[in-house]
Backbone atoms as SQL, in Angstrom:
CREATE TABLE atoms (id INTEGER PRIMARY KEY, chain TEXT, resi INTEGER, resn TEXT, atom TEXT, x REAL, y REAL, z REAL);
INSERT INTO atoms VALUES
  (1, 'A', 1, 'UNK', 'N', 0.842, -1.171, 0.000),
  (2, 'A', 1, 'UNK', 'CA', 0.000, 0.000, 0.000),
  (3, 'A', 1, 'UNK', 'C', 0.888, 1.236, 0.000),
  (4, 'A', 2, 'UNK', 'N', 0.247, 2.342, -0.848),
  (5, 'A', 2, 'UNK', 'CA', 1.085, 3.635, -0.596),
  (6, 'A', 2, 'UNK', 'C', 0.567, 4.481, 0.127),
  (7, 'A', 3, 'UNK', 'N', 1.479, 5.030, 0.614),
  (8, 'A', 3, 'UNK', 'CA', 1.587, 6.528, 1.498),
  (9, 'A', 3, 'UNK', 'C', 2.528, 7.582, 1.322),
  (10, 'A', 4, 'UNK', 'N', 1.862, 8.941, 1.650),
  (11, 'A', 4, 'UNK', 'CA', 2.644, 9.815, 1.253),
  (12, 'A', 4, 'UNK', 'C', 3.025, 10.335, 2.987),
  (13, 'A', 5, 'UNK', 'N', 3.715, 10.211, 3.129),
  (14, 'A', 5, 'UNK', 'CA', 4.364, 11.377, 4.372),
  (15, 'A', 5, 'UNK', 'C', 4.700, 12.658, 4.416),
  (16, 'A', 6, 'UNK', 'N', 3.698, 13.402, 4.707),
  (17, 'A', 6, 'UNK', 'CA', 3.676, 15.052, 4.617),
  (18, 'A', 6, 'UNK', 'C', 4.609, 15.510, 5.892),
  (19, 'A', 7, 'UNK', 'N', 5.744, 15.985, 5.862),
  (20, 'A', 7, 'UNK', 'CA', 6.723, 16.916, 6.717),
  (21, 'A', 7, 'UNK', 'C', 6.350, 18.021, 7.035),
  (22, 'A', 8, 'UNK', 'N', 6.156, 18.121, 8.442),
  (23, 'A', 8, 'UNK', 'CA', 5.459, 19.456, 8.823),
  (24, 'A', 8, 'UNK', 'C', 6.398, 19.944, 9.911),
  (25, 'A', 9, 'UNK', 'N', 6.365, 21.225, 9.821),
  (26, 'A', 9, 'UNK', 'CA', 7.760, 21.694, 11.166),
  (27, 'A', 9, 'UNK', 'C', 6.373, 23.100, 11.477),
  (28, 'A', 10, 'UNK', 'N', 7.084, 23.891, 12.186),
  (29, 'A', 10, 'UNK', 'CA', 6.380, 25.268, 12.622),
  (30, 'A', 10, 'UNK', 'C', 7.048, 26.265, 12.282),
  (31, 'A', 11, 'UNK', 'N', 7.173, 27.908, 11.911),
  (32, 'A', 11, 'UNK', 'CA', 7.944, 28.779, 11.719),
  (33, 'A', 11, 'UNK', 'C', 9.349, 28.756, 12.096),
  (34, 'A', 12, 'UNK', 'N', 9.191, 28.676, 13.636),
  (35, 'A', 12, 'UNK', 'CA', 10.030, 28.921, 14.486),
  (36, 'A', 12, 'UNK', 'C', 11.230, 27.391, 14.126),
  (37, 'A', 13, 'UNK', 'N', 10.460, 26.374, 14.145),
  (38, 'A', 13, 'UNK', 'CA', 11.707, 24.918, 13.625),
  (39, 'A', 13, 'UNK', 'C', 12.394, 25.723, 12.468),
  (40, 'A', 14, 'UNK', 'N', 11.297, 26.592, 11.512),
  (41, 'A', 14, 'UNK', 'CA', 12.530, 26.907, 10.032),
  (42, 'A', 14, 'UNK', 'C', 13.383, 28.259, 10.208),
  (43, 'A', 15, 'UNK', 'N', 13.148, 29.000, 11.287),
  (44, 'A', 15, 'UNK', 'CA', 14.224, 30.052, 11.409),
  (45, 'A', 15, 'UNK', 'C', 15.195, 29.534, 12.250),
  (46, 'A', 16, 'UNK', 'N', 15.123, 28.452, 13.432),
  (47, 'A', 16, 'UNK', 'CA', 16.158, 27.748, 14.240),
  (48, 'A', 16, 'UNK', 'C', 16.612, 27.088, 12.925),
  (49, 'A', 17, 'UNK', 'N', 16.458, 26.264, 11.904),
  (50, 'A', 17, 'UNK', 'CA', 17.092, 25.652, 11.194),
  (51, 'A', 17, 'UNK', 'C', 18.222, 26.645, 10.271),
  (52, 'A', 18, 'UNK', 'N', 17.867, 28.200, 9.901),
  (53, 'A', 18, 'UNK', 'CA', 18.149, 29.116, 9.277),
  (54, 'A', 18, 'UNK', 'C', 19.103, 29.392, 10.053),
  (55, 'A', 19, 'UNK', 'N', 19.183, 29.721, 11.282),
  (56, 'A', 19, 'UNK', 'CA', 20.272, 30.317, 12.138),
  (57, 'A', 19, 'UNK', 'C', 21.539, 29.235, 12.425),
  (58, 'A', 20, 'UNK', 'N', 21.352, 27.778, 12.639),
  (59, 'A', 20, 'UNK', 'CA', 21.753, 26.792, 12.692),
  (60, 'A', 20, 'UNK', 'C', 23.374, 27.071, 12.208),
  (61, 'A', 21, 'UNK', 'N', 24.196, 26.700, 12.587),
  (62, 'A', 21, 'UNK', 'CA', 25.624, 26.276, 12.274),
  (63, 'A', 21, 'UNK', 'C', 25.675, 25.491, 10.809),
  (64, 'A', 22, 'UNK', 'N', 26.555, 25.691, 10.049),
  (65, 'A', 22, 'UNK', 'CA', 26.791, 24.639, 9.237),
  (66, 'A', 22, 'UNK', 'C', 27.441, 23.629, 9.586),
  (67, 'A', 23, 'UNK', 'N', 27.835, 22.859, 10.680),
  (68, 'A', 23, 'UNK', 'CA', 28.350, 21.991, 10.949),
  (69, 'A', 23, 'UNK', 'C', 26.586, 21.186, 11.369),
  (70, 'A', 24, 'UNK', 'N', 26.141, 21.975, 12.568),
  (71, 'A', 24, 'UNK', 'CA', 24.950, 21.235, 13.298),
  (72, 'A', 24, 'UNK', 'C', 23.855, 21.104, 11.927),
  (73, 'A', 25, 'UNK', 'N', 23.832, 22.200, 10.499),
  (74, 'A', 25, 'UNK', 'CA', 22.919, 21.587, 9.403),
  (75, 'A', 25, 'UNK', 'C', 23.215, 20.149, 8.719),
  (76, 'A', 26, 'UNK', 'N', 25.059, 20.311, 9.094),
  (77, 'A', 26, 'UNK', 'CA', 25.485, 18.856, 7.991),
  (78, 'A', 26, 'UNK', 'C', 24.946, 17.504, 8.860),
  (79, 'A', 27, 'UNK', 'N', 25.217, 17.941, 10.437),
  (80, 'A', 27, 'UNK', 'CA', 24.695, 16.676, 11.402),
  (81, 'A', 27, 'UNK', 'C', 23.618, 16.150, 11.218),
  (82, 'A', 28, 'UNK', 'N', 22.312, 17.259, 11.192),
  (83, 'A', 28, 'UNK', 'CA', 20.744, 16.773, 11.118),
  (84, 'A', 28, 'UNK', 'C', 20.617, 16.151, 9.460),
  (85, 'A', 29, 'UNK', 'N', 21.079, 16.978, 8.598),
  (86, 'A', 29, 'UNK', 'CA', 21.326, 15.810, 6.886),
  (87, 'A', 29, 'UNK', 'C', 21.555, 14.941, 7.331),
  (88, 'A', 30, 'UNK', 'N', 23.186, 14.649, 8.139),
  (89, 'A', 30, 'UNK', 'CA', 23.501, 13.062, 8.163),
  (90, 'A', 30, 'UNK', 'C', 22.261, 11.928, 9.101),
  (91, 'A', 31, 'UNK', 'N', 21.412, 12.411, 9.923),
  (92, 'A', 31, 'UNK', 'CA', 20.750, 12.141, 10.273),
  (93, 'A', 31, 'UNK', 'C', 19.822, 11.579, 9.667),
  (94, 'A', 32, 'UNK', 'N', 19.394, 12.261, 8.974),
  (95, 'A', 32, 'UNK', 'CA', 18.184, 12.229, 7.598),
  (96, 'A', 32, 'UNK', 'C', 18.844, 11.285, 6.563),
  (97, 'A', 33, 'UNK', 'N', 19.880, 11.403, 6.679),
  (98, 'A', 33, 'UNK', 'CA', 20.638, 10.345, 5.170),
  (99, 'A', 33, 'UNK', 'C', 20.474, 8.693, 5.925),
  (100, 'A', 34, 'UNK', 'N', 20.579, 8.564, 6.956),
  (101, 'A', 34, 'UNK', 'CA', 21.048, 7.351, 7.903),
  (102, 'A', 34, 'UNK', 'C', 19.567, 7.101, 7.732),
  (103, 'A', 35, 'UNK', 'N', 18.786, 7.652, 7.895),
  (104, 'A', 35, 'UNK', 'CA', 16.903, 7.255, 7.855),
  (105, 'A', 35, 'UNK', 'C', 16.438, 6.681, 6.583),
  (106, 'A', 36, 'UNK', 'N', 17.301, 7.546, 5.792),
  (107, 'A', 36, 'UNK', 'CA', 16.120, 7.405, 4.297),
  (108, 'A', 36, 'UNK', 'C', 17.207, 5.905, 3.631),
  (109, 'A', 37, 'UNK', 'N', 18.793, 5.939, 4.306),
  (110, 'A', 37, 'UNK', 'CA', 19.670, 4.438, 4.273),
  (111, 'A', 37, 'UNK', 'C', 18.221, 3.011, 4.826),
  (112, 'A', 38, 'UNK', 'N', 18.288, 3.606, 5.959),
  (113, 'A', 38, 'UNK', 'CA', 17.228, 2.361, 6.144),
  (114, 'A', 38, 'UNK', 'C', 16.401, 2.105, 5.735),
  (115, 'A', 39, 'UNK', 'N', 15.674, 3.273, 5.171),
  (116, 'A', 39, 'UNK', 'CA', 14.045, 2.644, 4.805),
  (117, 'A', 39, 'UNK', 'C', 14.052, 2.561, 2.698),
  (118, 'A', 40, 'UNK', 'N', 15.179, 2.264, 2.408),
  (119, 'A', 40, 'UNK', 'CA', 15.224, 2.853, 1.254),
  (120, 'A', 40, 'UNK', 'C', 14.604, 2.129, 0.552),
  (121, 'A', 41, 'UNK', 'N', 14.294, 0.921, 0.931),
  (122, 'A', 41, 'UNK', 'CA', 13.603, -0.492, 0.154),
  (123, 'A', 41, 'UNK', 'C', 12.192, 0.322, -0.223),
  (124, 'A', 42, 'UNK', 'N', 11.792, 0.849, 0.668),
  (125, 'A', 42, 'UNK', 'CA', 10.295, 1.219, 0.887),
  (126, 'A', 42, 'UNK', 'C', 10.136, 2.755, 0.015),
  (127, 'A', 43, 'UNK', 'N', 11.116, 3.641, 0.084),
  (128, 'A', 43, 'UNK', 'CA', 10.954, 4.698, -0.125),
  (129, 'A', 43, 'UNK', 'C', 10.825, 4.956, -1.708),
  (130, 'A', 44, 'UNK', 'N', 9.379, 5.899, -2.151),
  (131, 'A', 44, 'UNK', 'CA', 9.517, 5.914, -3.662),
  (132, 'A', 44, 'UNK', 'C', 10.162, 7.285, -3.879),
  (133, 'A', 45, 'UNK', 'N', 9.191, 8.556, -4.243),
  (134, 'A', 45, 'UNK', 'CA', 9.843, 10.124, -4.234),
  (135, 'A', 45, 'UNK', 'C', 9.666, 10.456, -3.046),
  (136, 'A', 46, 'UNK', 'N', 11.251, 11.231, -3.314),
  (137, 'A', 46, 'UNK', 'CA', 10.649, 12.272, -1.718),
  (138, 'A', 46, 'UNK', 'C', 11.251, 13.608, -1.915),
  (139, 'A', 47, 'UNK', 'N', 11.333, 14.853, -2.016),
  (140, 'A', 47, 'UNK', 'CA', 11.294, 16.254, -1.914),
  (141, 'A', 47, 'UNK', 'C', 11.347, 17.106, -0.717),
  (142, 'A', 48, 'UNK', 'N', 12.740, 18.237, -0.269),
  (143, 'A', 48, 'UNK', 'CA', 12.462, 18.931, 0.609),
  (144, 'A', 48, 'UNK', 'C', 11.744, 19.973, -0.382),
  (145, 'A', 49, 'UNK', 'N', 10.855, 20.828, -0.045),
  (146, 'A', 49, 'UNK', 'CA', 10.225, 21.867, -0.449),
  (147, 'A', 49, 'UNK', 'C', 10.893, 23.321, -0.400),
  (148, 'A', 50, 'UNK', 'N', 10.815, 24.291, -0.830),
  (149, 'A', 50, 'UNK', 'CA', 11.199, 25.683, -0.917),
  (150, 'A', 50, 'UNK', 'C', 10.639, 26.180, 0.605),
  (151, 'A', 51, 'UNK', 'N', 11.045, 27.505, 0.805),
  (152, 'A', 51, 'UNK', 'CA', 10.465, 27.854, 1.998),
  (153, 'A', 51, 'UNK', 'C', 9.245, 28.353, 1.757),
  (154, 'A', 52, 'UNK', 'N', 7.862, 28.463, 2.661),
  (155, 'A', 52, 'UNK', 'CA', 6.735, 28.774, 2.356),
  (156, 'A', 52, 'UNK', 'C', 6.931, 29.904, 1.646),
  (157, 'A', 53, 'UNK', 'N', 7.838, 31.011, 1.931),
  (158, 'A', 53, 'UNK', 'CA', 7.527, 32.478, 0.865),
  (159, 'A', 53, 'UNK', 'C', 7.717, 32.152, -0.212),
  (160, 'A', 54, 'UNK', 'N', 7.625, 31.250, -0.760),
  (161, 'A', 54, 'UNK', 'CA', 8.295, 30.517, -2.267),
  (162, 'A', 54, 'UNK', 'C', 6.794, 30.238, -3.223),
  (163, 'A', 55, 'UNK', 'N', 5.797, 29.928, -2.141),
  (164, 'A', 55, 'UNK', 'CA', 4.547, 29.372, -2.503),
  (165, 'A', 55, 'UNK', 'C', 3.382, 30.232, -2.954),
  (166, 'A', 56, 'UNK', 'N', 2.898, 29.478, -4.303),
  (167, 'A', 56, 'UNK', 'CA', 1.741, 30.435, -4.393),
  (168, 'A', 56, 'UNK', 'C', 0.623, 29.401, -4.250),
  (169, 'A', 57, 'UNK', 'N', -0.847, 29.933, -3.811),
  (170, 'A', 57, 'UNK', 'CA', -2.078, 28.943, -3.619),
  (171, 'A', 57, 'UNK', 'C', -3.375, 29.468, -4.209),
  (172, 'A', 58, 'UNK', 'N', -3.392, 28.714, -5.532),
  (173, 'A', 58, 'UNK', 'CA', -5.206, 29.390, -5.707),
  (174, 'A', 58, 'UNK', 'C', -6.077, 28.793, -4.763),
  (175, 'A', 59, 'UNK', 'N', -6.925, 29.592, -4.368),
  (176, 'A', 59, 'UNK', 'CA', -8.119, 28.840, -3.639),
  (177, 'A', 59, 'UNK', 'C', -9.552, 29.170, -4.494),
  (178, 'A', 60, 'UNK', 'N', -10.416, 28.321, -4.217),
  (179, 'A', 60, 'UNK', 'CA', -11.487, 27.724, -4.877),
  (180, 'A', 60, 'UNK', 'C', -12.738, 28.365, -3.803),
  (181, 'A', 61, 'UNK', 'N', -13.501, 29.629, -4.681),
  (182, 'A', 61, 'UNK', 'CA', -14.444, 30.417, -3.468),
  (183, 'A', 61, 'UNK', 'C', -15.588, 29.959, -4.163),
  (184, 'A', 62, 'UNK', 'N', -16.787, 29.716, -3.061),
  (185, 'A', 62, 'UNK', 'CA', -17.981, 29.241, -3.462),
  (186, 'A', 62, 'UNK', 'C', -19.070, 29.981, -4.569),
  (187, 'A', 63, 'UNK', 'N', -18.696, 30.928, -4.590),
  (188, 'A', 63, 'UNK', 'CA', -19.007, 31.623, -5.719),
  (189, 'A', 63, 'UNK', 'C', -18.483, 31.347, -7.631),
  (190, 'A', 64, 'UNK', 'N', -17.268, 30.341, -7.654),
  (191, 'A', 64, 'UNK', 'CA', -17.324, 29.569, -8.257),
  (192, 'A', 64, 'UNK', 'C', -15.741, 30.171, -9.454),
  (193, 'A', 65, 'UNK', 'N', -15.825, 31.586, -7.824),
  (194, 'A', 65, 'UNK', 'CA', -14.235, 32.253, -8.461),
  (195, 'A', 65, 'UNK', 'C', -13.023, 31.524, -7.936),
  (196, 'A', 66, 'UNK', 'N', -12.178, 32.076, -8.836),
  (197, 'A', 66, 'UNK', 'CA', -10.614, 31.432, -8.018),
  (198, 'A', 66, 'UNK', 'C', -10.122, 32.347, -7.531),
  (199, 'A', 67, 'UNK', 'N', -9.046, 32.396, -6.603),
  (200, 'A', 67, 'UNK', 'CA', -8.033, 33.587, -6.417),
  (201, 'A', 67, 'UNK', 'C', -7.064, 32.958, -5.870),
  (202, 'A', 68, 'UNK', 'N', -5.839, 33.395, -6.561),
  (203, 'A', 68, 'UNK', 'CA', -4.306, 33.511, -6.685),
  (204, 'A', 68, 'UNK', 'C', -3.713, 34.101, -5.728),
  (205, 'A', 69, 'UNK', 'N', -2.763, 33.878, -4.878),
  (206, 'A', 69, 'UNK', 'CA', -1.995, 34.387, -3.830),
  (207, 'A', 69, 'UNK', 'C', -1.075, 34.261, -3.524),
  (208, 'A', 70, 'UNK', 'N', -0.143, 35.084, -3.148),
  (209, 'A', 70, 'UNK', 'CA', 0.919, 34.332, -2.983),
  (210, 'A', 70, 'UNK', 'C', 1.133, 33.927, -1.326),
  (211, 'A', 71, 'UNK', 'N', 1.889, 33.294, -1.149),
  (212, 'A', 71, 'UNK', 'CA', 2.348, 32.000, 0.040),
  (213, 'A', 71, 'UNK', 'C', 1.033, 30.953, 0.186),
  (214, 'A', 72, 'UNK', 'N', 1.759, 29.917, 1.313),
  (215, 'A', 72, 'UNK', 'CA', 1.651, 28.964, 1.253),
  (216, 'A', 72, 'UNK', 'C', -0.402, 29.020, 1.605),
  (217, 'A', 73, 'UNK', 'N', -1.108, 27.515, 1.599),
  (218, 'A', 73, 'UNK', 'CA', -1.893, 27.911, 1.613),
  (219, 'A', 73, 'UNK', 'C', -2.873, 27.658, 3.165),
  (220, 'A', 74, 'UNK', 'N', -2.022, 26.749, 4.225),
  (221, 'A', 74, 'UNK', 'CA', -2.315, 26.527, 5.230),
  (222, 'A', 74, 'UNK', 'C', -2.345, 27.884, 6.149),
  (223, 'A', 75, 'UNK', 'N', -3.504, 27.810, 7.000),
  (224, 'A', 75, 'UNK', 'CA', -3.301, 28.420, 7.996),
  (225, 'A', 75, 'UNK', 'C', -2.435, 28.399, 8.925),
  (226, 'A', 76, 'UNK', 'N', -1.632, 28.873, 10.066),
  (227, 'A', 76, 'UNK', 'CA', -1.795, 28.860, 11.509),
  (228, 'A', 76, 'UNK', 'C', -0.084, 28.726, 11.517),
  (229, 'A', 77, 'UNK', 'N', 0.233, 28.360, 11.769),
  (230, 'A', 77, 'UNK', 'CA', 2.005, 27.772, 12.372),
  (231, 'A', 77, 'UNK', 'C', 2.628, 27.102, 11.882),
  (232, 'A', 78, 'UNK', 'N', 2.114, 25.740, 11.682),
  (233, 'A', 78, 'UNK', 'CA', 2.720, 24.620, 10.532),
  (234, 'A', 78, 'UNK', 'C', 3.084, 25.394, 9.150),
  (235, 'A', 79, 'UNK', 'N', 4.178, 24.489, 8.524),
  (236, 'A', 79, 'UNK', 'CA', 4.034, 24.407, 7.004),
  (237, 'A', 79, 'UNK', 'C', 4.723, 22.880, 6.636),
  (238, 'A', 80, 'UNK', 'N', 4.074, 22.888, 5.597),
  (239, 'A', 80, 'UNK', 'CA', 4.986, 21.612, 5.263),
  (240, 'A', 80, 'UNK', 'C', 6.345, 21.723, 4.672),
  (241, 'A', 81, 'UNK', 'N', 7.439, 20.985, 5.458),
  (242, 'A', 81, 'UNK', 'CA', 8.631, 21.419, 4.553),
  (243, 'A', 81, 'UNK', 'C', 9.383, 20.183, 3.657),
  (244, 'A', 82, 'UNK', 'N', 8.372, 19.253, 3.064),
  (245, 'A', 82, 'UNK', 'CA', 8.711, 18.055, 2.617),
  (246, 'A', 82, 'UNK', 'C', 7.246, 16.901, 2.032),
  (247, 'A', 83, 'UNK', 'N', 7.370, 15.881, 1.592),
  (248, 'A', 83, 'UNK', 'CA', 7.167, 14.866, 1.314),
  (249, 'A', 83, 'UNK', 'C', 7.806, 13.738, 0.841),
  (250, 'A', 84, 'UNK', 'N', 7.419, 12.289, 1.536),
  (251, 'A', 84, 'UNK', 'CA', 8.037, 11.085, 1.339),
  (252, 'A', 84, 'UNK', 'C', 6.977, 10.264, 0.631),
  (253, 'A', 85, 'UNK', 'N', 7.192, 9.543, -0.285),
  (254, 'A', 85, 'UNK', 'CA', 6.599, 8.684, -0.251),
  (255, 'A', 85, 'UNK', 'C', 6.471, 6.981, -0.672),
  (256, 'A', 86, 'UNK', 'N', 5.860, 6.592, 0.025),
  (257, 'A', 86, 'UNK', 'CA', 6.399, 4.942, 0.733),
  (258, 'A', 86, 'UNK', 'C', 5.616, 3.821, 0.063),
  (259, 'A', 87, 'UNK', 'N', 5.909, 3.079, -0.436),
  (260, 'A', 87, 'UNK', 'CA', 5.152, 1.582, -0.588),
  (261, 'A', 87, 'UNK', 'C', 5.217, 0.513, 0.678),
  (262, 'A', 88, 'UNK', 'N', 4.696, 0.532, 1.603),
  (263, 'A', 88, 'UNK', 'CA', 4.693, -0.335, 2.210),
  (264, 'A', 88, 'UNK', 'C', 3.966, -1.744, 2.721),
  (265, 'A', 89, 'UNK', 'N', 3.419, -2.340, 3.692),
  (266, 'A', 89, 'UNK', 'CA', 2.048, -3.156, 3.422),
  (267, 'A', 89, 'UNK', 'C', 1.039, -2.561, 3.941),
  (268, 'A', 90, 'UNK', 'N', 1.148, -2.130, 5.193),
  (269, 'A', 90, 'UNK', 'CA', -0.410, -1.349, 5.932),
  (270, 'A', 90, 'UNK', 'C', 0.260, -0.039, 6.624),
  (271, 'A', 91, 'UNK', 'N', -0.542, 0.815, 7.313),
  (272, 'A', 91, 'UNK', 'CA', -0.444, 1.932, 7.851),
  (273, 'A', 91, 'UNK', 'C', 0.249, 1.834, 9.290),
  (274, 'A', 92, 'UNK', 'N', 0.742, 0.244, 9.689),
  (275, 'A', 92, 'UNK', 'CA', 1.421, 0.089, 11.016),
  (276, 'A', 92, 'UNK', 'C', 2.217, 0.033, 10.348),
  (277, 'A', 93, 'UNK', 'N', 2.824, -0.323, 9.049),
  (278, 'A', 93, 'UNK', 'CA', 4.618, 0.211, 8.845),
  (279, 'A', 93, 'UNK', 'C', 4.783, 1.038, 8.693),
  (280, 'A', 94, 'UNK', 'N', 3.956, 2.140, 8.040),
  (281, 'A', 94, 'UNK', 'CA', 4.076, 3.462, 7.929),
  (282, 'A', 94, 'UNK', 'C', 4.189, 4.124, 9.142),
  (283, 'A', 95, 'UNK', 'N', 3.375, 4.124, 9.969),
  (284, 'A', 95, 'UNK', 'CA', 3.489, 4.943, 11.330),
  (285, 'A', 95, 'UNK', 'C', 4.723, 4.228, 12.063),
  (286, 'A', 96, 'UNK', 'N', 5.560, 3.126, 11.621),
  (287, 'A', 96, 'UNK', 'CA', 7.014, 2.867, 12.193),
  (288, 'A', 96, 'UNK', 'C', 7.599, 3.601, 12.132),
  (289, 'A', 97, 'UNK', 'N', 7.832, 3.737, 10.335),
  (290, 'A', 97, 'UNK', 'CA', 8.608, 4.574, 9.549),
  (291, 'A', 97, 'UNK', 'C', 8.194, 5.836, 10.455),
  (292, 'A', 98, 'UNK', 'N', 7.094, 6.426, 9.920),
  (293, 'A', 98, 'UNK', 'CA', 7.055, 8.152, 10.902),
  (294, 'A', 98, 'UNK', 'C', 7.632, 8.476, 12.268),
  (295, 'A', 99, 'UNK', 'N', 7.606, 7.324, 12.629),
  (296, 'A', 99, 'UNK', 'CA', 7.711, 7.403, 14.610),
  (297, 'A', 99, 'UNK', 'C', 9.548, 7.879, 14.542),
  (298, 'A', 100, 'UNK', 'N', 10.280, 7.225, 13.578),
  (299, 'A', 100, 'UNK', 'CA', 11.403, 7.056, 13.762),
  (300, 'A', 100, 'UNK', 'C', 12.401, 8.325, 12.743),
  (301, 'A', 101, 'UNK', 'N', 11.465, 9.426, 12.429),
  (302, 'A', 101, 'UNK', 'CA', 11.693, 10.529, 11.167),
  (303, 'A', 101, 'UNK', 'C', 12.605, 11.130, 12.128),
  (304, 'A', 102, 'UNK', 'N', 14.042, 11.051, 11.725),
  (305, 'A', 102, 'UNK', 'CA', 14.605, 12.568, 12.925),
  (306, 'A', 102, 'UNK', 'C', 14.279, 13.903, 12.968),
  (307, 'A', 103, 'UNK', 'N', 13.695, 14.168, 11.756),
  (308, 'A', 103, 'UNK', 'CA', 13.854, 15.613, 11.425),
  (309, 'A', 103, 'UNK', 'C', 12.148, 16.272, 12.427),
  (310, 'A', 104, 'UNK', 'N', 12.082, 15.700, 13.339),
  (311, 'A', 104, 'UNK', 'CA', 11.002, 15.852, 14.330),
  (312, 'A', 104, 'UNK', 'C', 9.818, 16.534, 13.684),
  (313, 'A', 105, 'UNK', 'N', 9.357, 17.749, 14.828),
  (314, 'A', 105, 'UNK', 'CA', 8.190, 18.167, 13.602),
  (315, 'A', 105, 'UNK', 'C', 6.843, 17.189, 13.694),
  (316, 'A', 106, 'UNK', 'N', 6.461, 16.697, 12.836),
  (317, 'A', 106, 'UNK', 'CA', 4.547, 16.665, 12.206),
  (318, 'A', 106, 'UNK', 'C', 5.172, 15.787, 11.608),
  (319, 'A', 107, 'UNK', 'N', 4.660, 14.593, 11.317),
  (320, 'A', 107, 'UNK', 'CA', 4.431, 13.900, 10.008),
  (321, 'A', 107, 'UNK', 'C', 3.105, 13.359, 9.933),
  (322, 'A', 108, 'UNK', 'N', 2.169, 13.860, 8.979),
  (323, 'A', 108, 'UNK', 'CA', 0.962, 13.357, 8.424),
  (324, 'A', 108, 'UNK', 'C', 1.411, 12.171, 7.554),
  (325, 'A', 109, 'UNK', 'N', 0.654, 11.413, 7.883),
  (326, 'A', 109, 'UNK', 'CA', 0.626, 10.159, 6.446),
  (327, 'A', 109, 'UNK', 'C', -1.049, 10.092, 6.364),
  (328, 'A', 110, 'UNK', 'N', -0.675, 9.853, 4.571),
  (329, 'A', 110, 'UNK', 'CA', -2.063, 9.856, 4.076),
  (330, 'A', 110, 'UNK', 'C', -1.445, 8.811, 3.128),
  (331, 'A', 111, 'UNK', 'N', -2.803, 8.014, 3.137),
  (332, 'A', 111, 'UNK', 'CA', -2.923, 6.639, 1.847),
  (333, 'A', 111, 'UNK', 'C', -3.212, 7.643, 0.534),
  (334, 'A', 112, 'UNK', 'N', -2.207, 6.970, -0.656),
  (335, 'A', 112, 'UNK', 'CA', -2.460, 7.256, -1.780),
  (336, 'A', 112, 'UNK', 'C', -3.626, 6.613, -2.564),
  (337, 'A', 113, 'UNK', 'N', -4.204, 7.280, -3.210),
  (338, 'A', 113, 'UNK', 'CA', -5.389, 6.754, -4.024),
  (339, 'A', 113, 'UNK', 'C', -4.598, 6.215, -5.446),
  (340, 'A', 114, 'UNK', 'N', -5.159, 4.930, -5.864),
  (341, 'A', 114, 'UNK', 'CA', -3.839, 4.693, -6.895),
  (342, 'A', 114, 'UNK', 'C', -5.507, 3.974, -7.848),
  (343, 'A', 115, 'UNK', 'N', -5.590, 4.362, -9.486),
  (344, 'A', 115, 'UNK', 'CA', -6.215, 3.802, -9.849),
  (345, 'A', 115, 'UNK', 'C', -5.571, 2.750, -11.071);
């Protein structure tokens, strides 16, 4: 079964990551490299994302207009700064895989619809 693993951090995780040392950025990569080493059997695409000011979002108003904007399109604190995504057998390997993500943060998993 597939899943996508949505990477979610909060503002504040992406300006601590911004201020960060380049030594302590290469540590948390190697971190992330040692993760995606293990699960690589499983792993299909995966993408870090731009920073939310990067993003534009049409939204869909009931009136049947669109409108264009720029940044991301979530509300509140979160953003997503990534996606994985996994072939695995059920949603208890997936939530292994998530439990064990270093890059802390949010991880949503959602089943892919595959026709």
């Amino acid at each position: 079964m597939k899943y996508v693993l949505l990477l979610f951090g909060t503002t504040q995780d992406a300006q601590r990551w911004e201020e960060m040392t380049e030594e302590a950025r290469a540590q948390q990569y190697e971190q992330v490299g040692r993760w995606f080493a293990e699960h690589h059997s499983k792993i299909g695409g995966s993408h870090q994302l731009q920073p939310p000011h990067t993003a534009t979002s049409v939204r869909f108003a009931s009136d049947g207009q669109t409108y264009v904007t720029d940044g991301p399109f979530l509300e509140g604190n979160e953003v997503i700064g990534g996606y994985i995504e996994v072939n695995v057998a059920d949603l208890d390997e997936a939530l292994l895989m998530a439990k064990t993500w270093p890059g802390r943060g949010t991880v949503e998993i959602r089943p892919i619809i595959e026709h």
